[in-house]
Structures are given as structure tokens and as C-alpha cells.
N, C-alpha and C positions, 0 to 999 in steps of 0.2 A: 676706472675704465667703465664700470657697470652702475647706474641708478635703478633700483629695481623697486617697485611698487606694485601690490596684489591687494584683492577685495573679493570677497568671496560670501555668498550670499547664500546661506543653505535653505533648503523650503522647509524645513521645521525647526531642527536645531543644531547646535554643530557637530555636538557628538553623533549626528545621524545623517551627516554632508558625505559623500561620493565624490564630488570633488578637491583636489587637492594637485599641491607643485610640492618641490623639494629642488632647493638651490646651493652644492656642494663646489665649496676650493679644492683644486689639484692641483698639484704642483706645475700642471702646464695650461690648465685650460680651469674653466667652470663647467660645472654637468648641472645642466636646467631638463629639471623634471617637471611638467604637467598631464593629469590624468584626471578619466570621470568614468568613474566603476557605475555599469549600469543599476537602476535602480535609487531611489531616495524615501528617506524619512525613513531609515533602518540601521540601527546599531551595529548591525551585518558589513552595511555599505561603506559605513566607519572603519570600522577593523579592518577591510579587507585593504582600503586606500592605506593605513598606519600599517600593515604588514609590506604593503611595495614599497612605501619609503624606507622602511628599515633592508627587504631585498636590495635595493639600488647603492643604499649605504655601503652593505654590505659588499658587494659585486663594483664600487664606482671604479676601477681602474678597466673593466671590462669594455670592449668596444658594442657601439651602439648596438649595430646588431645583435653581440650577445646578449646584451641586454633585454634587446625587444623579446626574443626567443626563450632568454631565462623565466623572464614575467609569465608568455604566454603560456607556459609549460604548468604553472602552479593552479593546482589542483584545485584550490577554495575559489577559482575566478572563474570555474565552469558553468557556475548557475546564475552568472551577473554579466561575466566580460568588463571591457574594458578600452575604451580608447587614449589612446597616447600621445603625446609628442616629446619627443628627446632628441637634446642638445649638447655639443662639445660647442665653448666660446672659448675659443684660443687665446694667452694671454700677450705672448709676444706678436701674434701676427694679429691681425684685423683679420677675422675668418671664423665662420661660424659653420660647423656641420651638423644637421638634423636628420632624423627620419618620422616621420609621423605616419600613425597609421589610424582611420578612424576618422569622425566628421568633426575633430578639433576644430578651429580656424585661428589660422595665424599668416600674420605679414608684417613689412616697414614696411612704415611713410617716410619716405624720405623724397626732400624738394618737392612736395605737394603734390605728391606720387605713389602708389602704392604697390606694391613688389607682395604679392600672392606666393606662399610655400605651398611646395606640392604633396597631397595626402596621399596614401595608399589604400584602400576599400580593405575594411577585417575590423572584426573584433578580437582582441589578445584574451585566449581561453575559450574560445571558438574558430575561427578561423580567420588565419593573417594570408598574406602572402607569401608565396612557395619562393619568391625574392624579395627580400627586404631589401629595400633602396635607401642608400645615404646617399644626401644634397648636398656640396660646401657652396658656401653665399660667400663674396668680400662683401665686408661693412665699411661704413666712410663714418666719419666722424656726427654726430645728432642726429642717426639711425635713428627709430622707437621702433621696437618690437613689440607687438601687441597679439597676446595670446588669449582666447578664449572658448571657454569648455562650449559644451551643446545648449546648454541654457541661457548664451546670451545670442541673441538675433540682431547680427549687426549686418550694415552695407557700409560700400566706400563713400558714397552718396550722401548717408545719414552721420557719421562718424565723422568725416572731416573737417565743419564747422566745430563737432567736439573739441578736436583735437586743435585746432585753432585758436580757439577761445583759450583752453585751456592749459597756459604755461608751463603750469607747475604739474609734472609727471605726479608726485603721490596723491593729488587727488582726479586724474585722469580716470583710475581703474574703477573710483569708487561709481564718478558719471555716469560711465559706459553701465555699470550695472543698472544704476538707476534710470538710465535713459532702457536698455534694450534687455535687462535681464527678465527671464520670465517668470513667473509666478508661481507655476505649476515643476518647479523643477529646482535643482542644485543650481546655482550659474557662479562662474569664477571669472575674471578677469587680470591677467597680467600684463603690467605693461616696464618697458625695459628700456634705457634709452644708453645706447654707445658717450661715453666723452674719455676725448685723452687718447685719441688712438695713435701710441706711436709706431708711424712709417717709417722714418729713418733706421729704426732698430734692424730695420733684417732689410735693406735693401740700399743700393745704390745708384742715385741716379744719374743720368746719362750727359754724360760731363762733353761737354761740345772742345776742351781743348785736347780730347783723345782721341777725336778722328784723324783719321790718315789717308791716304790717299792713294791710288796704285797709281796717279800721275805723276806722284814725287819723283827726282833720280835718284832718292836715297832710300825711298822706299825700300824697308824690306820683304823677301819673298816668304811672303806667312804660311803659303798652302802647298802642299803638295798634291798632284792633279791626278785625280783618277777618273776612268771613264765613269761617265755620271748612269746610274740606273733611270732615272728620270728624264722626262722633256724638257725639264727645268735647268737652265747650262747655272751651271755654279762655279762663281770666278770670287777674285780676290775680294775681299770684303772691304768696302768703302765705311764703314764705321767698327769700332770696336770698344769693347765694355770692362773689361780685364784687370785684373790685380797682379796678377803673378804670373800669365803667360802672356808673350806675346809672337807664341805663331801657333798657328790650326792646322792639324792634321789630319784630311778628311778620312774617315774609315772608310776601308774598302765594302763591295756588297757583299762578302763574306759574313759580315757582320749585320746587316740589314736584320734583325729579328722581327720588326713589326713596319708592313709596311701598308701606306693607308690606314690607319688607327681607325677602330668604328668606335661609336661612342660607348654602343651594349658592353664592349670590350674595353674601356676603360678602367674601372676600379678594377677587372682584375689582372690588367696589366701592371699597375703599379701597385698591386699586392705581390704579382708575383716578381717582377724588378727589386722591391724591398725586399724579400726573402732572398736575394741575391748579393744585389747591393750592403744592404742593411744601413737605408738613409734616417740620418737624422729626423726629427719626427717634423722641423718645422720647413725641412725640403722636401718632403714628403709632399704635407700640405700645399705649399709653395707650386710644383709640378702639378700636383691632381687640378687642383685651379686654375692655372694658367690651362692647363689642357681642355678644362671643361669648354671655356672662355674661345680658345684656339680652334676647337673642333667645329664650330658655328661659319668659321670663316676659311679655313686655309685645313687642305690637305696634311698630315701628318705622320711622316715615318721615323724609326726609331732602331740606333746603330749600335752596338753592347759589346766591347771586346774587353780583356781582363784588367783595363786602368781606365776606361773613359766609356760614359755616356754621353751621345750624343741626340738630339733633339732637332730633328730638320723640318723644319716650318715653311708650307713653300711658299707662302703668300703672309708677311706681319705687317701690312700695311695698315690694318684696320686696329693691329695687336700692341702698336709699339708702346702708349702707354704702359696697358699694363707690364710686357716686359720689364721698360725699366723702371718697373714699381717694383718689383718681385726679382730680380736676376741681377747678379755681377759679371758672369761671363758667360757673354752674347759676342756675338758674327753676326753684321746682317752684311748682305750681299747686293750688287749693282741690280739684278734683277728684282730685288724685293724679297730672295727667301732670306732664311737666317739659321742658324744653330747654335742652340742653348747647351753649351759643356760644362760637364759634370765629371770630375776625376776622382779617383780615389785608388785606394792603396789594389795592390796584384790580389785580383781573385782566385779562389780556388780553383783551377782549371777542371779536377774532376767531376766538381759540381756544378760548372757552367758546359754544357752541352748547347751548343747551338741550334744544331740541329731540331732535339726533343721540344726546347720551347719554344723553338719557332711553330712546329706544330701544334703543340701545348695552346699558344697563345691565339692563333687561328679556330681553334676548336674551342678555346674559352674554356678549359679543360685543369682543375685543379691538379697538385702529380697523381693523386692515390685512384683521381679520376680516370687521367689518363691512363696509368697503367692498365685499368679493368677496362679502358676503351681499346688498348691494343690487344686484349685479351681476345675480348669482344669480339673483334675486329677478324683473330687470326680462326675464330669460332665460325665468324659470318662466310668464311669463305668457303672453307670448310662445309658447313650448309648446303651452299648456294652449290657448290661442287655437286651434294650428294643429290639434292632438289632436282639438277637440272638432269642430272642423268633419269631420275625418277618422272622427271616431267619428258625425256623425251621417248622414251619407252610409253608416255599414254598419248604425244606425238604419233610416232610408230601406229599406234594403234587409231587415230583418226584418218592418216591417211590410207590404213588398209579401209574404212568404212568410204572414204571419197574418191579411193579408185575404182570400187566396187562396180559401182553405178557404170562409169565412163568406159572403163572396161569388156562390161556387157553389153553397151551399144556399139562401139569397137566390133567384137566380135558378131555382135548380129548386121551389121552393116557390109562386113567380109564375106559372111557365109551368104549372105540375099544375093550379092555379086557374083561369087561361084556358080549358085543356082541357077541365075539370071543367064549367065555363060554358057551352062550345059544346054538349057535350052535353045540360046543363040537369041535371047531377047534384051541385049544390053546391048545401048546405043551409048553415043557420047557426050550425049545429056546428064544421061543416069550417071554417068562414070564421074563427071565434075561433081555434079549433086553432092553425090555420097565423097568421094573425095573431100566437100568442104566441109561435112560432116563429122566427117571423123578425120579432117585439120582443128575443130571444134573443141572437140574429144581430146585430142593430142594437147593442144593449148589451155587446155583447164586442167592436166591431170603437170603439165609444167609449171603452170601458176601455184600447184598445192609443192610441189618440191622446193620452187621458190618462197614459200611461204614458210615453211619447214627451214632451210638450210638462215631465214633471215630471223626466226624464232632461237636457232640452237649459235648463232655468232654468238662471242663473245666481245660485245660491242658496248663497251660503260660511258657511251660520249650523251652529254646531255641538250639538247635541245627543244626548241619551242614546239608547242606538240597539242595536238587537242585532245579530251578525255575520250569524248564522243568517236573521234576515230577510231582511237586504240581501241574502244568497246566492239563498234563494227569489224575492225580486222580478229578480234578474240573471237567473234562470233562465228566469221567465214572460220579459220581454225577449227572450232568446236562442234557446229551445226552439224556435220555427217553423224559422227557419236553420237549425237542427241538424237537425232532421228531414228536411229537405228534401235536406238533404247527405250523409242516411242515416250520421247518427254517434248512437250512444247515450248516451246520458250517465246515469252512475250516480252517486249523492249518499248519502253519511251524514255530517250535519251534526247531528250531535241533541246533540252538545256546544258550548254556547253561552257567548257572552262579550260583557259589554255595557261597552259603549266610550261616549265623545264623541267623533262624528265628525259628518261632513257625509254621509248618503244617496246624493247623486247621484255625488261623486268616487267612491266605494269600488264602487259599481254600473260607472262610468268603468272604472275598474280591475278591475274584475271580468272584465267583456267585451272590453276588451283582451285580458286573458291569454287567456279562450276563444276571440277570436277568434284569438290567435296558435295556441294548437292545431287550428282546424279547418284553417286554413292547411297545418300539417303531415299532415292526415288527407285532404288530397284526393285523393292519386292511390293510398294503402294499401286492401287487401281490407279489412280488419278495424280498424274504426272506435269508437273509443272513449273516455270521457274521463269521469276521476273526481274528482269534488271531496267533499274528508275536512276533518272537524272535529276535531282533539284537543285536550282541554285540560292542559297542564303544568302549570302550580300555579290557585291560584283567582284568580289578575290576570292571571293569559296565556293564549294559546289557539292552536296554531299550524292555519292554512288552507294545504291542498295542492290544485291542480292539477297531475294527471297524465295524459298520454294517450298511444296509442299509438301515436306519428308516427315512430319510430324515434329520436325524439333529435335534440341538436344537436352537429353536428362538432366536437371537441375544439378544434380550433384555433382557432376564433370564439366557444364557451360564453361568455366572458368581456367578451366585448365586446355580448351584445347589449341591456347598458343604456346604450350610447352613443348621447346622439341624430344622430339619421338613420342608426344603420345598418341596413340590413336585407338580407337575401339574396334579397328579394322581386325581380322584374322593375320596372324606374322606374316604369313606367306602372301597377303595381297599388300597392306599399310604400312607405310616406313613411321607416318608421323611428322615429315619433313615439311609438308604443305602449305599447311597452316601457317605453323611456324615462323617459314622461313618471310611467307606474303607479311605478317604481320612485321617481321624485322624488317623486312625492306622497305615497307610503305614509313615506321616509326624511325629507320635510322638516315636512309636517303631522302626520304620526301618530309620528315617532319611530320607525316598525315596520321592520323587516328581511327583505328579500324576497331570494330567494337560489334558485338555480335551477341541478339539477346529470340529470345523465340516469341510467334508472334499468331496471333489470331486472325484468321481475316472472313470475308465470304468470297467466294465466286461461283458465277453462275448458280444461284440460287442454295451454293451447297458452302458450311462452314472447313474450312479446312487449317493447319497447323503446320508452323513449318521454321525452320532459322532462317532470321535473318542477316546477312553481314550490311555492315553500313561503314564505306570511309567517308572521310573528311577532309579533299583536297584542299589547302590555300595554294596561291600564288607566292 
């Protein structure tokens, strides 16, 4: 199946190469090692590359992941690093899975074309990615895989007359070095070429004397009909693919666990399916491929009850090959969808909860995940409960500062009338006048009640929203307070970002954070507080609150998103504030709130203050 040939070129001598592969048989697949430990022409570099072959040796039954994670973990590759790429080459199926991380380069040429694998940015023993990604590739028959470390500078351009010219793979790798390797460096070259792939072994193809017809009279009734969840009407299946059944019985959406498949949500969909199921390892593969392939073209939901998986494909018109390259029983359907069934023996009903993984799989959510997200979750409420009653009690207290005002003119507008009366110098001029005056009065002191009773709803609907708004409505809210406490607030917000969010929380969050600055502004001469709009690209928009409270003491910055801390007196501070803005914006919105102290000038005078800064995406 595998022709494999390597050439490897050290810049001084081999005992002092950083470059290196390792090519290991498994009982089901091959594990292809390539790696280039940074650094050359050191005894160092040597050992460090002869210590990961013997780790990989050691650990090969481990999946790639761990793999990558195990590597990166070892302590002696902290002052070199290391980039990678590793490989599962399946022996029964044509199927190759990788992850590479690092400025490796690798691809096939295959049919005078070149197929680009995709790298992840990191060095292993410095920093990788927080998700390591695995790729499965199908292979066709006189593939060539060709691997190469950082020391050869190749293009598709310059390589292809190589590879043209040159027939015979074992002296392929040595060219390429000699044509592109560089001088100043390790450089390695593998090259690999597929022969012998057999297809037949795990697949059956689509045998034209098994169609049937629903126009037959002898037709039989293969489906039972249920209302369809989709727009997609699903009728009797005009082709079929089958060994051992021959009727389909569609699950109900009782059973629906995953519907609309996203790709992000692929591996671990059928990670957590096999922990259910417990598939064979090369149906496994089989499914993950076909789905990668499927997700490009055609919607995809997925039906799970305790004997049968189902696979509903709503569009395999672009898919049918591979189907029947890969699948013995298939449904495909007069409109074009199809379903891929998958039986097996009675699940443990206790352990399949329908329910839990449908959420589970929505949230992308491991179990031990989930469970600390429902934990989370019953924690968040809880919060948000004690928050909002803490937030409307300084409610409460903005609108006694904005009645204040409306109030006294109110009453001075009354009494000038009486006065006016006794004297007998009130016309009915004066009488509309002041009348509209204190309708004025009346209509502003409504609009803060309305603003108030639309602050404290409990309203969790999300919709399209600008940042910029909610900052002006937070501000009408807040502005009486602030003035009264003699702080000024300056605003340029004139860069906007329009989000799905909720109104009232981001308003929540808004005035939390301000109220946490006037807090620091009470006992300072010099009162201040700026909130700035910038936008970073056209999906993000980062929002700062800044003021001049002097800051917060280094020793505590870090902690003041833990709930209940606070430096407040018991009897003023819950601690809840912070907190809670910080959970809302990290667990609803995705956004990033991060708060560090900050030097600035104004008006000729230096002044010190915290700053908060989110990070909305779209």
C-alpha cells in the first residue's frame, strides 16, 4: 500500500540533525512521524528529536491529539520547540488523518494537482493551540505525499516539473533537497506514494438491479410516514442499497438529537455518538468523512433511538459517489434527500438520555463539561437574581436624583400661579404657558418610570441592536447620579457595532461598570469618566470605560471578577457587579472584558484611573 522514501540533509552532521520522521505498523493503520526541533548543529537537537521517537514509540496506540499534547508537555523541548506533523494511514480503508502544527509543508499531487494540508500556528513546548484540529483526507490510488521540514523552500510552480521528470519516488526526496534545500539549516524531505488501495474491501457499490420503484403494483410499503420536521417532504425511496433489510422506518422527532450539523460540531459529535454507540473503528472513519465531504453541500440532521442511527442528508445529489463508495445501507428519496442507517444491538437506555445530549451537543459541551455548565448555569441565575435586585436599588436611587430637578420646577410653576391668582394677574395666556410647562415636566419624569420598569423586565429575547444606542440609553439612566456627585462624563462613541444581544443586560453591564467608577471618584478633587468606541475590523468593536479614580491596587486587579469580592464596606458592596457583567458579557455574548490601570493627561494635568475595556464580535 505504502512506498515510502526520505532524504535528509543536516547542516553539519547527523548526530547534530533536528530533523527527523518515525514510520510505525499498527495493527489498523500506519503512524507517520515528521518533526524539526528548533535549532541546528547541536548534540542537543539530536537527542531531543531520538527522545520524541522513543515518546511516540512508546505512547503509538494514543490518539493524535494526545499525542500532540503529550510531546508538548516535555520539559527538555522548552528552550528549542518543535514543529510537527502527524499521521493515522488507515490500512483497510483509503483514509488518511493528520494534524500538523508548525510551518511543516505538506500535500498530494495527485492528477497534476496539488491538495494543500492545513497547519495550525504554535510551537510544541511553547505554545500550540488551545484546539488541536484533526483532518481525514480519502486517498485514490498514485496519491504522492510529500513532506517537508522548514529547511526546504519549495513552490507548486517549481516542484512539478520535479516530480514529473522524476518516476522513481526513492530518488524524488533526494532532488527536492538538492534542488530547494537550504544551506544554512537541517532540511528533510519525505516523500510517500499510495499503491494498491483496496475499495472493495469495505464498501459496496450501487448495484442498479436493486432499484425499485414506488410505481411497481407489487411494490412494497418500505416507510412508515411520519410528520416530517423539515420542508423537505420525505416519500418512498426510489433507490435502495441494502443487505439485510428491506423496509425503513423513519424515526420520529422525538429522536432528532442533532439537527443542522455545524461543522465546528462535528468531531465531537461523533466522539460523543461513539461513546454511545461504540462504532467500529473503520465506521467510525467512514461517517466522520463522508460527513466532512456532506457538510460542503447538503444540510444535515441526525436521529438516535436505542437500535438505529439514522443519517438524513437533504440534498446527495453532488454526494452520490462517495456514498456508494463508503455505505451499504442507504435510502435515497424522489426529492433528492437520502438516509444512511446504522443498526445495532439495544442501548442502554440509562445512559442514553436524549434530552442531556441534545443539549450537550448544541453547546459542544463534553459530559464532565456539561455538568459544571449546568452548575454554572443554576450559579448564573442565582447572580443575576441577586445583581438585579442590587442594581435596582441604585435604580431607585437615580431616579430620586432625576425627579429631583422636574419636581422643583413642578412646584415653582404652581406656586408663581397661586401668587399670580391672589394678585388677579393671571390671564389665559399665562395659564396654557405654564400648563405646557409642567406637561413638560410631567412627560419627562414618565419617560424615567418607563425607562426604569424597561431596565428591571425580565426580558432574555435577543435581537439586532446597536452598541452605540445602548451606551446613550445607559447614559440617560445614569447622567442625574453623576451630576449630582459632580463627575463629568465625556463620550465619543460614534463608532458603532451592531450585535444580537439583549437591551436590558448590556444596559446591566453598562451601569455596573459606571457605577463601579463613581464609587472610586467619591472622595478625588478631579472627577471624570470616559467612555470610547473603536472599531477593529468590521465584526468587532472594542468599548472602554475609563476614569480617574486612581486605579486599582495591583494586588487585588485580578480578582475583581470574583463573586462577592469587593473592597466596599459590608454594609454598602455585595461584590455582585463585576462579577456578574463579566459573566454575562463571557458566557452570553462570547465578549472579553479585561480591566488593567492606566496613565493619561488631561487638561494639562496627569491623572490615574481603571480602565474596563470589552471586546464585542458579531
Amino acid at each position: 500500500m505504502l512506498k515510502v522514501n526520505v532524504e535528509i540533509k543536516p547542516y553539519s552532521q547527523r548526530n547534530e540533525c533536528g530533523d527527523f520522521y518515525e514510520l510505525l505498523e499498527l495493527e489498523n493503520y500506519y503512524l507517520l512521524l515528521v518533526g524539526d526541533i528548533g535549532g541546528h548543529g547541536s548534540s542537543r537537537v539530536y537527542s531531543i528529536a531520538t527522545n520524541i521517537k522513543e515518546l511516540v514509540k512508546e505512547h503509538k496506540t494514543e490518539s493524535l491529539k494526545n499525542l500532540v499534547t503529550l510531546i508538548h508537555t516535555q520539559s527538555y523541548l522548552k528552550n528549542n520547540g518543535m514543529t510537527i506533523f502527524l499521521a493515522q494511514i488507515y490500512k483497510e480503508l483509503p483514509m488518511l488523518s493528520y494534524c500538523a502544527i508548525g510551518n511543516t509543508k505538506s500535500f498530494i499531487y495527485r492528477n497534476r494537482k496539488f491538495l494543500h494540508f492545513n497547519s495550525q500556528s504554535g510551537i510544541l513546548g511553547y505554545d500550540i493551540p488551545r484546539t488541536i484540529k484533526t483532518n481525514l483526507l480519502k486517498l485514490l490510488k498514485d496519491d504522492i505525499l510529500i513532506i517537508s521540514t522548514d529547511g526546504v523552500s519549495i513552490h507548486d510552480s517549481e516542484i512539478e516539473p520535479l516530480i514529473k521528470e522524476t518516476r522513481d519516488i526513492n530518488l524524488l526526496p533526494e532532488k527536492i533537497i538538492q534542488n530547494f534545500g537550504k544551506k544554512d539549516d537541517d532540511s528533510l524531505t519525505l516523500v510517500l506514494k499510495f499503491t494498491n488501495i483496496k475499495n472493495k474491501a469495505f464498501s459496496t457499490l450501487y448495484n442498479k438491479q436493486e432499484e425499485q420503484t414506488i410505481t411497481k403494483a407489487n411494490s412494497p410499503k418500505i416507510i412508515k410516514r411520519r410528520e416530517p420536521k423539515h420542508s423537505l417532504t420525505r416519500t418512498n425511496p426510489i433507490s435502495l442499497n441494502i443487505k439485510q433489510k428491506n423496509s425503513l422506518e423513519l424515526l420520529n422527532n422525538e429522536y432528532l438529537i442533532v439537527e443542522d450539523l455545524q461543522k465546528k460540531l462535528l468531531a465531537f459529535t461523533i466522539e460523543k455518538l461513539d461513546s454511545i454507540i461504540n462504532f467500529e473503528q473503520r465506521d467510525k472513519v467512514k461517517i466522520k468523512t463522508f460527513l466532512i465531504e456532506a457538510l460542503e453541500y447538503s444540510q444535515i440532521d441526525i436521529y438516535l433511538n436505542t437500535t438505529s442511527l439514522q443519517i438524513y442528508i437533504h440534498n446527495i445529489e453532488s454526494l452520490k459517489g462517495t456514498l456508494e463508495f463508503l455505505f451499504n445501507n442507504y435510502y435515497i428519496f424522489k426529492n433528492n434527500s437520502c438516509i444512511i442507517q446504522k443498526d445495532f444491538l439495544n442501548l442502554n437506555t440509562k445512559k442514553f438520555v436524549c434530552k442531556e445530549l441534545k443539549e450537550m451537543l448544541a453547546l459542544g459541551l463534553e459530559e464532565e463539561d456539561y455538568k459544571k455548565f449546568k452548575e454554572n448555569e443554576e450559579n448564573l441565575k442565582l447572580l443575576a437574581k441577586q445583581s438585579k435586585l442590587a442594581s435596582m436599588g441604585e435604580m431607585m436611587g437615580n431616579i430620586a436624583h432625576q425627579w429631583r430637578q422636574p419636581l422643583s420646577i413642578i412646584s415653582t410653576i404652581a406656586t408663581g400661579i397661586e401668587v399670580r391668582k391672589q394678585f388677579d394677574s393671571l390671564d389665559d395666556t399665562d395659564i396654557v404657558e405654564e400648563m405646557n410647562a409642567i406637561m413638560k415636566q410631567v412627560n419627562y419624569l414618565s419617560q424615567t418610570i418607563e425607562d426604569f420598569k424597561n431596565f428591571i423586565k425580565d426580558d432574555k429575547q435577543f435581537l439586532p441592536i446597536s452598541i452605540k444606542k445602548v451606551v446613550e440609553d445607559t447614559i440617560s439612566l445614569a447622567q442625574s447620579s453623576l451630576k449630582s456627585s459632580q463627575i463629568t462624563l465625556i463620550t465619543d462613541i460614534n463608532e458603532d457595532l451592531q450585535i444580537n444581544a439583549n437591551k436590558n443586560e448590556l444596559e446591566q453591564a453598562f451601569i455596573n461598570i459606571i457605577n463601579n467608577s463613581k464609587d472610586a471618584l467619591k472622595d478625588k478633587e478631579d472627577k471624570y469618566i470616559w467612555i470610547t468606541s473603536k472599531k477593529i475590523d468590521d465584526n468587532s468593536l472594542s468599548l472602554s470605560f475609563l476614569d480617574s479614580g486612581g486605579g486599582i491596587k495591583e494586588d487585588i486587579i485580578d480578582k475583581v471578577f470574583d463573586p462577592y469580592f469587593t473592597t466596599k464596606h459590608q454594609s454598602i458592596g455585595t461584590g455582585l457587579g463585576l462579577s456578574m457583567v463579566e459573566k454575562i458579557l463571557r458566557e452570553r455574548y462570547h465578549s472579553k472584558l479585561e480591566v488593567k490601570n492606566k496613565d493619561f493627561d488631561y487638561k494639562g494635568k496627569t491623572h490615574k484611573g481603571a480602565c474596563f475595556t470589552i471586546i464585542f464580535s458579531k
